[in-house]
Wavefront OBJ file of the C-alpha trace (Angstrom):
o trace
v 198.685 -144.806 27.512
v 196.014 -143.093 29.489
v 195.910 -143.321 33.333
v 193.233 -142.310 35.672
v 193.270 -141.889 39.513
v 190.892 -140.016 41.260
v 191.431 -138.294 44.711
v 188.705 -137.829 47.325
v 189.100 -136.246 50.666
v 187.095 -135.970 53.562
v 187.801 -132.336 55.095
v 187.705 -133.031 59.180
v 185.434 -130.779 60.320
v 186.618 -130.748 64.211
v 188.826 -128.430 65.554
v 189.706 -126.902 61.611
v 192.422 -124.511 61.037
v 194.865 -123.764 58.333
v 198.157 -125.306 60.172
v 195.656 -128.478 60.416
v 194.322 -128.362 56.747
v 197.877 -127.928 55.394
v 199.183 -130.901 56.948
v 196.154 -133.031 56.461
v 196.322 -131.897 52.807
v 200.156 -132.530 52.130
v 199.848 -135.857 53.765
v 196.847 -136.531 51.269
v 198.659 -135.512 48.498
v 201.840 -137.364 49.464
v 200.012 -140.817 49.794
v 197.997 -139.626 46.067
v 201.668 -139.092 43.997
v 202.642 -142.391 45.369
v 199.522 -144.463 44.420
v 199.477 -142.965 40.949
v 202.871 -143.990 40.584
v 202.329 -147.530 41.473
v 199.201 -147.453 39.300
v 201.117 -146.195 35.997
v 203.997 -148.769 36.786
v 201.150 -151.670 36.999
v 200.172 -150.119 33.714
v 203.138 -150.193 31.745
v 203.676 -153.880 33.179
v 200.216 -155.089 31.846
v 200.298 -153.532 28.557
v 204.150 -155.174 27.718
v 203.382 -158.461 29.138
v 200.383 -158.257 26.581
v 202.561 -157.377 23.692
v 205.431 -159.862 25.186
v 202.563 -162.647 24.932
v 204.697 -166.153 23.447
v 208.016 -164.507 24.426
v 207.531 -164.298 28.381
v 206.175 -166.435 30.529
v 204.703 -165.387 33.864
v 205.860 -166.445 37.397
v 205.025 -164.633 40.844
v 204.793 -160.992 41.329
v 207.770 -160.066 43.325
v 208.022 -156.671 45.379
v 210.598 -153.985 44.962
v 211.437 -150.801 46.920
v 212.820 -147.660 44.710
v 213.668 -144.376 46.567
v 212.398 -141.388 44.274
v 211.130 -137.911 44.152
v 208.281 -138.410 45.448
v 209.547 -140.666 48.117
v 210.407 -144.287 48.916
v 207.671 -146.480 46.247
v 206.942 -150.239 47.076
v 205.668 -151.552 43.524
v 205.115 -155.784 42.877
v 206.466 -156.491 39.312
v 206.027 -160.020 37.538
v 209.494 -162.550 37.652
v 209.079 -163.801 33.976
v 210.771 -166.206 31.809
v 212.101 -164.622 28.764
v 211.629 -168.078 26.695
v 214.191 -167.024 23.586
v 217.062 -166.248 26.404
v 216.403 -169.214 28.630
v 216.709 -166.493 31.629
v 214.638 -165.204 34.088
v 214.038 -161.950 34.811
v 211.722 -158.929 35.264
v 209.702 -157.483 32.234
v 209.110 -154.499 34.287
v 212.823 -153.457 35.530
v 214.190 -153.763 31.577
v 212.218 -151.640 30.172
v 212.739 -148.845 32.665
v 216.517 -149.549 32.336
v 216.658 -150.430 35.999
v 219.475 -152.330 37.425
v 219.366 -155.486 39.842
v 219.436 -153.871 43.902
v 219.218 -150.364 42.328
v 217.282 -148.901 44.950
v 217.293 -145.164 43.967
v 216.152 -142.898 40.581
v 219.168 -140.983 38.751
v 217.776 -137.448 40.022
v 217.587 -138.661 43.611
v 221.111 -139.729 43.632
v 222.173 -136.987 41.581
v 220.784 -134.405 43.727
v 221.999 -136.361 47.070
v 225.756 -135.732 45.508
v 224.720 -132.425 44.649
v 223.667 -131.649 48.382
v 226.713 -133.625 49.847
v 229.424 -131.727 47.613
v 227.360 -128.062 49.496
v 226.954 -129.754 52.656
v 228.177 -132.740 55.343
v 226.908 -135.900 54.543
v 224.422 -135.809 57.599
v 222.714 -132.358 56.643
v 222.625 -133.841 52.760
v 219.964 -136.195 54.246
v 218.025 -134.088 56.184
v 217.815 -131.758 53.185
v 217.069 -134.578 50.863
v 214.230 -136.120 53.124
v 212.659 -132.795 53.425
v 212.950 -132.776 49.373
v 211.593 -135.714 48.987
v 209.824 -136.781 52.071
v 211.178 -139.723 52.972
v 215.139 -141.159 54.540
v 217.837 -141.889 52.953
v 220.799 -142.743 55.169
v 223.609 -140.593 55.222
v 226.118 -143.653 55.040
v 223.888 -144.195 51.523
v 225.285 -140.866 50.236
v 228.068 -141.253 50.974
v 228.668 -144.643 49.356
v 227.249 -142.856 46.561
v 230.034 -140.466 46.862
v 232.361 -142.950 46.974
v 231.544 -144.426 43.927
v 230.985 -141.499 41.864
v 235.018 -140.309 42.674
v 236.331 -143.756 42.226
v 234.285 -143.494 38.413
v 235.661 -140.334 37.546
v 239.254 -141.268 38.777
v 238.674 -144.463 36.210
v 237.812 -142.116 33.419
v 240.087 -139.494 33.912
v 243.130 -142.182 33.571
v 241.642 -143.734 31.066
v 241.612 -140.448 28.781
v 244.915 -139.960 30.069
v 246.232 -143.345 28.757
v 244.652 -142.143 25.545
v 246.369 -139.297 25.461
v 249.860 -140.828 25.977
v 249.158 -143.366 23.055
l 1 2 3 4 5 6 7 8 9 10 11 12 13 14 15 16 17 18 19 20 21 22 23 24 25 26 27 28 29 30 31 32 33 34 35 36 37 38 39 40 41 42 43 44 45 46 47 48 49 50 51 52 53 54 55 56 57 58 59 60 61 62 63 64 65 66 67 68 69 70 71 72 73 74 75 76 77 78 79 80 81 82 83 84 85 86 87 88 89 90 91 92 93 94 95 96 97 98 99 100 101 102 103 104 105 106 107 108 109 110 111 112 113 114 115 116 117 118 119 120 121 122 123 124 125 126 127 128 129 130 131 132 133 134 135 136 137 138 139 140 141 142 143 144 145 146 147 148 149 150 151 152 153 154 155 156 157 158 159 160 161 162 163 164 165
């Protein structure tokens, strides 16, 4: 799969210094990663609904939010009707293995946890949004947190009941 996105700019010519042209640039640049990343998700989405052809069956295009590395993404995927299942669901979310209300990439919760283990839950954000260039809220991470302990309690007894056996 090729994709091809092409970025023109239009230098402001009006008061022009370097502190201007940085931030004009990384705001440019910011809004480019995120439109290429919609772009090659609409991509994928077209060329497996082709292939799914007789399988699926198409219903409305349904928007979805997913926190990243390159920031917060809005992307519309297809609601389909997987016709051998008798279920509805969303061509686009299974194949990239995510889950229903997953709102966030593995790296950008992994580094969030990473940040909060160094640092209060509060500076985890800021550092994160400065990573990443968008919010997260703090109570996010630390739900995250919260989870993550409560998994590795699970498996930790559950070796440990192993063990015993």
């Amino acid at each position: 799969m090729r994709v091809s996105e092409t970025l023109e700019l239009s230098i402001p010519d009006d008061d022009l210094n370097v502190d201007r042209l940085e931030r004009y640039l990384a705001r440019e640049m910011e809004r480019f990663r995120k439109r290429v990343f919609g772009k090659v998700l609409r991509q994928i989405e077209e060329e497996k609904l082709a292939e799914a052809k007789g399988r699926v069956s198409c219903r409305e295009k349904v928007p979805r939010y997913l926190f990243t590395r390159l920031g917060l993404i809005r992307f519309e995927r297809h609601k389909v009707k997987y016709k051998d299942e008798a279920r509805f669901g969303f061509l686009l979310d299974d194949i990239l293995g995510l889950r229903p209300y997953q709102g966030e990439t593995k790296s950008v919760r992994r580094r969030a946890l990473e940040l909060a283990v160094e640092y209060l839950y509060r500076q985890a954000r800021s550092l994160l949004r400065h990573e990443t260039g968008d919010e997260i809220s703090y109570r996010t991470i630390h739900r995250w947190a919260q989870e993550k302990g409560k998994r590795r309690r699970q498996d930790k007894r559950q070796s440990l009941t192993g063990l015993r056996k």
